[in-house]
N, C-alpha and C positions, 0 to 999 in steps of 0.2 A: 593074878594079873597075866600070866602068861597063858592060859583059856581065854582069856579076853584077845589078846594080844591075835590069839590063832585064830580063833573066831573070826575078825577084825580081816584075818589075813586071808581067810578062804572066802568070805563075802567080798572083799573088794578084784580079788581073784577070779571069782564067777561070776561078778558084774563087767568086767573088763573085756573077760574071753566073750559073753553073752554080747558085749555092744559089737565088739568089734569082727566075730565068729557068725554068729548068730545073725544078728539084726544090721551091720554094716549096709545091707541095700536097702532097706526099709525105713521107711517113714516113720517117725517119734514126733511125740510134743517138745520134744526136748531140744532137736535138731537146730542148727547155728542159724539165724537169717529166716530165707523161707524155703529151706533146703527137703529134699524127700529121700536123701542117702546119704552117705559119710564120703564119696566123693563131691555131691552138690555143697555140701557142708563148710569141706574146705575152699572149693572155688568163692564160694558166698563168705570167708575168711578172707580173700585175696593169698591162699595159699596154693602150691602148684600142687599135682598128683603125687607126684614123687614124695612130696610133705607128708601126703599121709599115708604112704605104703614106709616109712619111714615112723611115722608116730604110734603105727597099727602095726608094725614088727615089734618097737618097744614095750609097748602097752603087755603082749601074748609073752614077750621074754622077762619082763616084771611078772604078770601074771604066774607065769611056771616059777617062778622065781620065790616067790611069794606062797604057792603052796609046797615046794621042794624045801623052802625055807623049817617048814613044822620041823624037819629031821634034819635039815644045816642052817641051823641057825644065822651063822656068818651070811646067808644069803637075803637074809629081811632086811638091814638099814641100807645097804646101798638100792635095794630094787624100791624101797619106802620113800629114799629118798630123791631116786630119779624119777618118780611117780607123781612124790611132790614140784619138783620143776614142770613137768607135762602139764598138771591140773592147774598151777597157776597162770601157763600160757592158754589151757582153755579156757579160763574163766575170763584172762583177757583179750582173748577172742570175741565173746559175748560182749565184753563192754566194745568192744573195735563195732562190733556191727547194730549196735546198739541194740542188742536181744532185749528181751525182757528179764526178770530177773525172775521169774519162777523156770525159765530155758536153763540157767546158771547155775540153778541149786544143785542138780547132781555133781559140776563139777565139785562145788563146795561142798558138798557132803562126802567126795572121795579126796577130797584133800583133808580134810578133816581128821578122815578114818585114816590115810596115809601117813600123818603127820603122830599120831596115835601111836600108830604100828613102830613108825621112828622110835619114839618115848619108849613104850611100853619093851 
């Protein structure tokens, strides 16, 4: 379980830094509304800039948090579980702007694996 547990901890780690590092200015299928960056995203959320220079600071200190965790334990259920608060406010984002529901699923599949990492 605790291979699973880490596994679990470094893919949702690298999916995170990857949105939010990586691909924050670029265009996805995934993106909220008819958004083409992670600034248009939260606008198309009704949420201000500052939101998500706020949710996208959390997400990179979960993230480290999350791989730092393999060797301090102590640091997985709380970054697991403030990770879980975020993904459930993205996924109700989704429904706020009536996305579709295949836009939604990666939130629920990292909440999923966060909620996991919680458990395990």
């Amino acid at each position: 379980m605790e291979l699973l547990r880490q596994a679990l901890q470094v893919i949702v780690a690298l999916g995170l830094l990857n949105v939010w590092l990586v691909r924050a200015g670029k265009q996805t299928r995934f993106r909220g509304g008819n958004a083409n960056s992670m600034r248009e995203e939260f606008a198309a959320y009704g949420l201000p800039v500052a939101m998500m220079y706020v949710v996208g600071s959390l997400k990179v200190i979960i993230s480290i948090s999350l791989i730092a965790g393999i060797w301090m334990p102590i640091l997985v259920v709380p970054a697991a579980s403030l990770l879980i608060l975020l993904m459930v406010g993205a996924f109700v984002m989704h429904l706020k702007v009536k996305d579709s529901f295949a836009k939604a699923v990666p939130s629920l599949l990292i909440l999923g694996m966060a909620i996991a990492i919680a458990l395990l």
